[in-house]
MDAnalysis code that builds the backbone (N, CA, C; Angstrom):
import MDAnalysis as mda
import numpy as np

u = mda.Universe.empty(282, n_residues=94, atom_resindex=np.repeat(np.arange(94), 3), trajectory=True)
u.add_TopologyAttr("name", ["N", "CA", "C"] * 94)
u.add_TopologyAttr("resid", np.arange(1, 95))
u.add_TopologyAttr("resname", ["UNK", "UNK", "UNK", "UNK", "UNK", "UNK", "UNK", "UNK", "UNK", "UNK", "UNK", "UNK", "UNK", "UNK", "UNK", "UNK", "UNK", "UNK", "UNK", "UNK", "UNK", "UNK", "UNK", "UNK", "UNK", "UNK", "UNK", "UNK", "UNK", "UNK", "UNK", "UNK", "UNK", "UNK", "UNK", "UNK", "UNK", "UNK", "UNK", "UNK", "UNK", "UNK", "UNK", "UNK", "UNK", "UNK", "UNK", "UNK", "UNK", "UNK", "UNK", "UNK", "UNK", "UNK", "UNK", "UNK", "UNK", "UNK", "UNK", "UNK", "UNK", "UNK", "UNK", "UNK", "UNK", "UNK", "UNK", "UNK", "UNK", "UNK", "UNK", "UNK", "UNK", "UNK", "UNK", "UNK", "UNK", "UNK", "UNK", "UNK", "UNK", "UNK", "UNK", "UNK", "UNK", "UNK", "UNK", "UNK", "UNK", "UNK", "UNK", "UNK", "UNK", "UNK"])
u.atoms.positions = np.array([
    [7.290, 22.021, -1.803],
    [7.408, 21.984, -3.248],
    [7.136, 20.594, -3.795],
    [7.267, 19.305, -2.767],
    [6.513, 18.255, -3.586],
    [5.284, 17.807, -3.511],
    [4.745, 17.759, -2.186],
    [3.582, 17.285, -1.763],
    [2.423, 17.986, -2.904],
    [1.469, 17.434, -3.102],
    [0.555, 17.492, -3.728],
    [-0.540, 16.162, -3.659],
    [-1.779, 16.631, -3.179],
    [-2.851, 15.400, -2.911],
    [-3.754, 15.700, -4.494],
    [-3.655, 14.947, -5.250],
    [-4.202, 14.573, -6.531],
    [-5.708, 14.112, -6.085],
    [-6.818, 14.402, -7.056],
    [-7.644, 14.106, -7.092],
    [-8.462, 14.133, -8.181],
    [-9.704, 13.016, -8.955],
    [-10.403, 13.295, -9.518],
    [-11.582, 13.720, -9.726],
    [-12.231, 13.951, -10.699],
    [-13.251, 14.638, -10.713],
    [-14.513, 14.042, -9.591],
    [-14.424, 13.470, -9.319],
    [-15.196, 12.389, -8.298],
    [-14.830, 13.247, -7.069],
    [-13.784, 13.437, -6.750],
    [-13.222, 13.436, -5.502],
    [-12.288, 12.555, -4.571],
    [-12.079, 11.418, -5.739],
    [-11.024, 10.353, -4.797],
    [-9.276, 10.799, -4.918],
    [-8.735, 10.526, -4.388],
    [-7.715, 10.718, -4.276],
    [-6.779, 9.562, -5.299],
    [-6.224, 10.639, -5.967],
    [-5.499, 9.680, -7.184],
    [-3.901, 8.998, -6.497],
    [-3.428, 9.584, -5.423],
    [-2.062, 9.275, -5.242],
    [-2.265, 9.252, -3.444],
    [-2.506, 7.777, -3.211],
    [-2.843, 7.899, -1.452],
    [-2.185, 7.294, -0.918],
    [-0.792, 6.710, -1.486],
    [-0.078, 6.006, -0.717],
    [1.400, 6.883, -0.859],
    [2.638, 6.167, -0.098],
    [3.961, 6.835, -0.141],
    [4.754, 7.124, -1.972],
    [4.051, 5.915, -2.267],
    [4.992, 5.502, -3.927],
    [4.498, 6.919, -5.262],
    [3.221, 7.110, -4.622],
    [2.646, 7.899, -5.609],
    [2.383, 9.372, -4.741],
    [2.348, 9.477, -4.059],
    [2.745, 11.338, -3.115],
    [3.674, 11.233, -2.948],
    [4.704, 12.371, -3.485],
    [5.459, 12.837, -3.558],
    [6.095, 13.760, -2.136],
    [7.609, 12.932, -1.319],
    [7.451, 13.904, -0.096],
    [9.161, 14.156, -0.228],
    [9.671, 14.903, 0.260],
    [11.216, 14.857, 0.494],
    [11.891, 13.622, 1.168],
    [13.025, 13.152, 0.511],
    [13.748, 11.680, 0.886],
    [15.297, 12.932, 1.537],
    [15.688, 11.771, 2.309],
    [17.095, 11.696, 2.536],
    [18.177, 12.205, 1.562],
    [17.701, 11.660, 0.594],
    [18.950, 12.120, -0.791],
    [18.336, 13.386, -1.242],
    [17.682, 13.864, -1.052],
    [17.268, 15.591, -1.623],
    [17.955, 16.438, -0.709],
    [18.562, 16.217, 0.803],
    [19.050, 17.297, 0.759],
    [20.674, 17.780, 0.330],
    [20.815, 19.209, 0.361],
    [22.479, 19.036, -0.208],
    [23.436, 18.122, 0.895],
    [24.306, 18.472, 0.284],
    [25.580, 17.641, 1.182],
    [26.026, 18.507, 2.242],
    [25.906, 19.785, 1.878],
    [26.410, 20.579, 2.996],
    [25.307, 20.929, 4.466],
    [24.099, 20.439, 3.738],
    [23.239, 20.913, 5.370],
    [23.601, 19.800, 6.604],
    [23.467, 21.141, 7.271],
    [23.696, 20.639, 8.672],
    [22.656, 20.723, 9.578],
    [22.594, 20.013, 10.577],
    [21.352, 20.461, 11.918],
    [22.057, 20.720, 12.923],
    [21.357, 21.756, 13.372],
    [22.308, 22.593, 14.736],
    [20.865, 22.989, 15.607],
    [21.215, 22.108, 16.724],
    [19.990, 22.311, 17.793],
    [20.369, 23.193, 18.897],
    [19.503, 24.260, 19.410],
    [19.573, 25.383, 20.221],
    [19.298, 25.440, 21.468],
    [20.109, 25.013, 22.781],
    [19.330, 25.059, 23.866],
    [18.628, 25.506, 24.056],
    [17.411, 25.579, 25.027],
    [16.597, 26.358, 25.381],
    [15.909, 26.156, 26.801],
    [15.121, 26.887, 27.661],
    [14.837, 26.540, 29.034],
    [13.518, 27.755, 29.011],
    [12.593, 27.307, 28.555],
    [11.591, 27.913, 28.334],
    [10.225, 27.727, 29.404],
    [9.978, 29.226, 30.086],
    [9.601, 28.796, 31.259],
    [8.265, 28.562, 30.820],
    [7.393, 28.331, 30.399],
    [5.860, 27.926, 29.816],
    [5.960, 26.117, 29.631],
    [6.656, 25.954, 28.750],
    [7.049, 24.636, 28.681],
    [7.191, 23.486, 29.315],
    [6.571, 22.354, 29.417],
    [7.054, 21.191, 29.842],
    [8.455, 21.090, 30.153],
    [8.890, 20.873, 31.168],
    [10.320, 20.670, 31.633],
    [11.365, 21.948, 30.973],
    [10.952, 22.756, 30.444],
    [11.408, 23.500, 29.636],
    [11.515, 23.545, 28.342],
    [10.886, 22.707, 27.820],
    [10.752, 22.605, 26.584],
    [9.936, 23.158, 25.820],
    [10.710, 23.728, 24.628],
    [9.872, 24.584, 23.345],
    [8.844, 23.535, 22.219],
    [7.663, 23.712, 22.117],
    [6.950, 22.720, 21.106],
    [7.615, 23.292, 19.900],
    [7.252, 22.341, 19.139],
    [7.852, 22.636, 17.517],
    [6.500, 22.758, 16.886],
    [5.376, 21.789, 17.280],
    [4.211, 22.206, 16.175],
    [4.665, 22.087, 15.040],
    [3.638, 22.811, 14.661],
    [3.414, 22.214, 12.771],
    [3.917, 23.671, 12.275],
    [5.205, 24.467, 12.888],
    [5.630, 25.288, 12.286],
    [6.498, 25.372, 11.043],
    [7.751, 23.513, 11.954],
    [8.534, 22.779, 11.034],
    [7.902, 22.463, 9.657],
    [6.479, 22.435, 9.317],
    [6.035, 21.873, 8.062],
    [5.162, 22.901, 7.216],
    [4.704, 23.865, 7.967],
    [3.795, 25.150, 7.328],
    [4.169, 26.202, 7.404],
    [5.161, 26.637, 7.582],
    [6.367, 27.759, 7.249],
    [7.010, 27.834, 6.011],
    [7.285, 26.646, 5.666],
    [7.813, 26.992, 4.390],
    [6.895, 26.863, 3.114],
    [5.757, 27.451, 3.166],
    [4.592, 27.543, 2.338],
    [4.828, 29.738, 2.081],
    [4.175, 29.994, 3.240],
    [4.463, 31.920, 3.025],
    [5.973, 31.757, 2.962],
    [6.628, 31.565, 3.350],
    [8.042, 31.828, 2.887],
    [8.694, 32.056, 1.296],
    [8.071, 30.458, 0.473],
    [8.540, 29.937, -0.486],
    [7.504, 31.422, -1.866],
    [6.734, 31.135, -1.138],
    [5.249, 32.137, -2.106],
    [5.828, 33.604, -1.958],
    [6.359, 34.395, -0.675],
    [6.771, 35.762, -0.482],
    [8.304, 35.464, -1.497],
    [9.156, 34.392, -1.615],
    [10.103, 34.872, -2.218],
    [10.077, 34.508, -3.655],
    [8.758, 33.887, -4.630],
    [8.440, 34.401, -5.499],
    [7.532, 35.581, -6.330],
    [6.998, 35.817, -5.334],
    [6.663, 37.316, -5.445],
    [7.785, 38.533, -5.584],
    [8.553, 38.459, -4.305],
    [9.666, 39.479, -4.840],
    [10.457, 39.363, -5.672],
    [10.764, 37.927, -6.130],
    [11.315, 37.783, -7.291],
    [10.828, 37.781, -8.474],
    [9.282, 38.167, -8.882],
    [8.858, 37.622, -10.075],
    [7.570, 38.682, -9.911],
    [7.124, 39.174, -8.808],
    [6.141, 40.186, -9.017],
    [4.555, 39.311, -8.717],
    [4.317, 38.060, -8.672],
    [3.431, 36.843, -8.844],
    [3.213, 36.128, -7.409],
    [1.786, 36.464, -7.291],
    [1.500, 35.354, -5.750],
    [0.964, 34.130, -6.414],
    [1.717, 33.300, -5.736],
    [1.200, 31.752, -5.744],
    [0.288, 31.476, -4.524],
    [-1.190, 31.128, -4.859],
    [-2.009, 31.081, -3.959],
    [-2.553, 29.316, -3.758],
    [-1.499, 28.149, -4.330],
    [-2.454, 27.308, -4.190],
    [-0.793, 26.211, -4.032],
    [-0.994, 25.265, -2.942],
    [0.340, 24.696, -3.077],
    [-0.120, 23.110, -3.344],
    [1.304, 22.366, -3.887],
    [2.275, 23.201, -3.995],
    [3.159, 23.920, -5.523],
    [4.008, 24.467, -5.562],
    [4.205, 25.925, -5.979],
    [5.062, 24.617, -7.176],
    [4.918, 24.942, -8.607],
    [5.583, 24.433, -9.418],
    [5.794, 25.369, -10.894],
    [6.908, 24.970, -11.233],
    [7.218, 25.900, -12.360],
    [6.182, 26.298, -13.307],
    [5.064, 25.169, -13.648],
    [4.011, 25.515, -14.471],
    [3.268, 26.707, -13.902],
    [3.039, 26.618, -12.265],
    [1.972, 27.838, -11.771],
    [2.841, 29.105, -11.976],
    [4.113, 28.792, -11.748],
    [5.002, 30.037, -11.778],
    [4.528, 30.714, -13.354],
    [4.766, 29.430, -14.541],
    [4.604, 30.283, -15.651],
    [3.139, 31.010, -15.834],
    [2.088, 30.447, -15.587],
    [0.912, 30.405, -15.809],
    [0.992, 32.129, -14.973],
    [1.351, 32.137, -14.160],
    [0.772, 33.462, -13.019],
    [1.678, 34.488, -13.899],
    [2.997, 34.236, -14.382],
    [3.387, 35.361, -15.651],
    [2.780, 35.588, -16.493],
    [1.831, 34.827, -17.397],
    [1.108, 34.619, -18.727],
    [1.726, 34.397, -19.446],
    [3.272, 33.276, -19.429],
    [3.611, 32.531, -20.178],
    [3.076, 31.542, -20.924],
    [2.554, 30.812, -19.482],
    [1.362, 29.154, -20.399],
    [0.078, 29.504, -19.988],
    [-0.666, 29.223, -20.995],
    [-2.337, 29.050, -20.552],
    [-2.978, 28.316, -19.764],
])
């Protein structure tokens, strides 16, 4: 929901450093989350180990889009997902 790579009509990138892309900080999450890590002994794996991949970061793209659809009837096809596209895909704003 923050990331977004800006660009102009050119094609350069308007926001290419940390100050101006927008990413999740430390203080965004609530107070109550927790991290709870899951053993595992996975026989494919390096020493047993499960990869994480780029599931941790591109999962919550169909996730976020399927649960405004069921909530709102509206696919968001272009990320990331902000209240304007939300209105726009109702035919609230033009």
């Amino acid at each position: 929901l923050y990331e977004e790579l800006i660009l102009d009509e050119n094609g350069v990138c308007l926001n290419p450093d940390l100050r101006n892309y927008t990413v999740p900080m430390i203080g965004d999450l609530p107070e109550e989350f927790r991290v709870r890590l899951v053993e595992t002994d996975d026989p494919y794996g390096p020493f047993g180990a499960k990869s994480v991949s780029e599931i941790s970061v591109n999962g919550a793209a169909p996730a976020i889009t399927n649960a405004i659809h069921d909530a709102v009837g509206i696919w968001i096809r272009e990320w990331p997902v902000t209240p304007e596209k939300i209105l726009r895909g109702l035919g609230v704003l033009q």
